[in-house]
C-alpha positions in Angstrom: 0.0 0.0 0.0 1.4 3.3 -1.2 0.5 6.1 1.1 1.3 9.7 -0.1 1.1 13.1 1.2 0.6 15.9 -1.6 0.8 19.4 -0.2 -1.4 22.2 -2.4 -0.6 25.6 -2.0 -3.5 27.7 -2.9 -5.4 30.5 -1.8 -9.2 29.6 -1.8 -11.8 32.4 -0.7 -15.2 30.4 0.2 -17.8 32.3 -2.3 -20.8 30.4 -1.3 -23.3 28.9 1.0 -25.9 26.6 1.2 -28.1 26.5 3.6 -31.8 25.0 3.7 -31.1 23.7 0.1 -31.3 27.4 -1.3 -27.7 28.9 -2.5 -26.3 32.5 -0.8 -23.3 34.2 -1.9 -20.5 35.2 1.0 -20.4 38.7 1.4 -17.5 39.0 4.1 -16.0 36.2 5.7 -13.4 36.0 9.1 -9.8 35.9 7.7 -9.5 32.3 9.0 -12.0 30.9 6.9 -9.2 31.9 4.4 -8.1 28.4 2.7 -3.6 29.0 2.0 -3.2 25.4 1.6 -4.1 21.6 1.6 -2.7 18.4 1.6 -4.7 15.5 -0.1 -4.1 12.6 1.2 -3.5 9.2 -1.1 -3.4 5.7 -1.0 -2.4 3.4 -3.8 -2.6 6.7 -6.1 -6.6 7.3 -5.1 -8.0 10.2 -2.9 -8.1 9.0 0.3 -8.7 12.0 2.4 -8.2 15.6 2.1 -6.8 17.8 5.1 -7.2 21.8 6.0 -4.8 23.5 8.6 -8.3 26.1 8.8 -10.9 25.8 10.4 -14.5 24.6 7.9 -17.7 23.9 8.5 -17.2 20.7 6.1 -14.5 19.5 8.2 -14.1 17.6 11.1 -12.4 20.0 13.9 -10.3 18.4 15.5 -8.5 16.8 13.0 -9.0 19.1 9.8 -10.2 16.1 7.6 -12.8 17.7 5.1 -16.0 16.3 4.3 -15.4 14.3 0.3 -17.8 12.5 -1.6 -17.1 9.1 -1.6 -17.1 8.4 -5.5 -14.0 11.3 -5.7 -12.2 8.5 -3.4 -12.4 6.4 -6.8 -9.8 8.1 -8.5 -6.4 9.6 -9.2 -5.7 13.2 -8.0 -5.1 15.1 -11.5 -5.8 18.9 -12.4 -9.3 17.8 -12.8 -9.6 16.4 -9.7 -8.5 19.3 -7.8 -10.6 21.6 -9.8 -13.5 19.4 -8.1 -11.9 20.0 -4.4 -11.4 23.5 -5.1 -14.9 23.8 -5.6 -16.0 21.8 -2.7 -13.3 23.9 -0.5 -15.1 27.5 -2.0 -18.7 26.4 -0.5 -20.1 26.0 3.4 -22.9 23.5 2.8 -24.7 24.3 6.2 -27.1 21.9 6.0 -24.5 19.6 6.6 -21.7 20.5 8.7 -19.9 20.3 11.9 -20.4 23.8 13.4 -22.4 27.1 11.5 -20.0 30.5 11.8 -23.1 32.3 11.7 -21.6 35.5 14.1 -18.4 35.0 11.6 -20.1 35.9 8.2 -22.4 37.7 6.0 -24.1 36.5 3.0 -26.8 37.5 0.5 -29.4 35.4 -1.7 -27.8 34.0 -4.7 -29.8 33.7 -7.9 -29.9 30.4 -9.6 -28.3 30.7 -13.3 -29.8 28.7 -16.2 -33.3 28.7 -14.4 -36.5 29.3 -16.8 -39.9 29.3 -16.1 -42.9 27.6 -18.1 -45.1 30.3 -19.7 -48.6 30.3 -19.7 -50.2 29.8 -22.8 -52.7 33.0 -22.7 
């Protein structure tokens, strides 16, 4: 079993929010929400686990371990890959999630692209 450490540095600024299933944008956010760096975790060249030095309401506290999908633990990590964490690293999902920084951030209702309405026939 081959067990790797791969250490990203990248500056991620969480952008969104879900909470009861509806989508808000962040607005302001504490500066240690900011995301400097990672390390994904890998075992046998799959994502095994993916690990924040900040604190995030997708991950665990006391241990940093983020909150993955299971099917991203399927495969290789690649640019494309890490696109996919980024993404998962840029939102608090609140309606599932170890603690809500509610007194630590403001956020406004985000309008769903791409949605269209039925019209009436008159």
């Amino acid at each position: 079993m081959k067990i790797m450490n791969v250490e990203i540095s990248e500056f991620i600024m969480p952008q969104k929010l879900i909470y009861k299933n509806e989508l808000y944008r962040i607005t302001q956010l504490a500066e240690k929400f900011e995301i400097k760096g990672y390390v994904v975790k890998t075992v046998d060249n799959k994502i095994d686990m993916v690990i924040l030095n900040n604190p995030h309401p997708n991950a665990i506290p006391r241990t940093g371990e983020f909150c993955i999908p299971n099917n991203l633990r399927q495969h290789e990590l690649t640019k494309e890959t890490n696109s996919m964490i980024v993404s998962m690293l840029s939102c608090f999902n609140l309606d599932n999630c170890y603690f809500t920084p509610w007194d630590e951030i403001k956020y406004e209702k985000q309008e769903v692209l791409g949605t269209w309405k039925k019209k009436k026939n008159d």
